[in-house]
N, C-alpha and C positions, 0 to 999 in steps of 0.2 A: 504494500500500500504506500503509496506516495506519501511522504511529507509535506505538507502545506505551509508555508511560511507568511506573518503578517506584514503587510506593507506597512509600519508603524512609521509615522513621519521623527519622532523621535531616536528611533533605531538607526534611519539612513540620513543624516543632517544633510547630504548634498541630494538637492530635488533633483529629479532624475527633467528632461528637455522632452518636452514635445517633438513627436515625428516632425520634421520638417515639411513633407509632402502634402502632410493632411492640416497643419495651419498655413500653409501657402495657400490652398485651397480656400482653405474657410476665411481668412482673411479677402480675399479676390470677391468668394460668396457677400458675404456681408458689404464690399466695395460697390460691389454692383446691383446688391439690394438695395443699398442706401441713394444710391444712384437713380435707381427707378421710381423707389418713392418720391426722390424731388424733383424728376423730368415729367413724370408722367401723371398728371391729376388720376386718370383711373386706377393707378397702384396706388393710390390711399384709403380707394374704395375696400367696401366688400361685396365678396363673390355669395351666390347659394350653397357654390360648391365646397369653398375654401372656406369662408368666414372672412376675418379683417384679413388685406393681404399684406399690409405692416406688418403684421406678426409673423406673418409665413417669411415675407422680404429679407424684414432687418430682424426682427428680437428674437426668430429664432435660432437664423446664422449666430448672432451673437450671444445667447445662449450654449449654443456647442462650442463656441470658440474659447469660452469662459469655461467647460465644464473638459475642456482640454487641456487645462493650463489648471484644474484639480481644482479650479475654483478661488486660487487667490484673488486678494484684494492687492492693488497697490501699493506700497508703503508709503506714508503722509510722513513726514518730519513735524512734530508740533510744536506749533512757535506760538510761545509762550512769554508773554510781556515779564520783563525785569520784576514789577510788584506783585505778579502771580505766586513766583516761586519762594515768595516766603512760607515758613513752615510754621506752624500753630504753634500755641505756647502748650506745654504739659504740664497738667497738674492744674490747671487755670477752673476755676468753678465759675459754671453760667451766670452770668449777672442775674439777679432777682427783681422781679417786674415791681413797680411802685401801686398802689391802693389805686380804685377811685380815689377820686377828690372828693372832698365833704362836699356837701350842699349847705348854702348858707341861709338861716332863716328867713332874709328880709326879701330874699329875692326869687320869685315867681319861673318856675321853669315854663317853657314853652311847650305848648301839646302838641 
């Protein structure tokens, strides 16, 4: 019986490349999806047969294109203003709220 081994992304730190052949492809797909959607007003429509053909065009080339690539996100660098990265005080207890205010005999509240 075969051993089965898990693809744990933990286990292999260096992500393995997409087939070159098959995102040249899907890249092109998705160029020329998006291509039609903007040349041609009836690729924004929908079909009976299809449904919306945006979706078939473009979201869903770039769907697979996305679920080729395992699904990552891009990495964002977070830029963070100078007064963000201060760090709280410890041991600091919440300030305590102050009472109502009295009300004062002589003066008539408003209904």
């Amino acid at each position: 019986m075969p051993r089965l081994q898990s693809r744990n992304a933990f286990a292999n730190p260096e992500p393995q490349r997409p087939d070159p052949g098959l995102e040249r492809a899907l890249r092109r797909i998705v160029l020329a999806g998006a291509l039609l959607v903007l040349a041609i007003p009836a690729a924004r429509g929908s079909s009976p047969w299809l449904g919306a053909l945006p979706l078939w065009l473009l979201a869903m080339p770039l769907a697979s294109w996305w679920a080729l690539h395992r699904f990552r996100l891009p990495r964002l660098q977070a830029r963070t203003p100078a007064n963000a990265t201060r760090r709280r005080r410890r041991g600091a207890v919440q300030a305590r709220r102050r009472g109502a205010p009295a009300v004062r005999a002589g003066i008539a509240r408003a209904a």
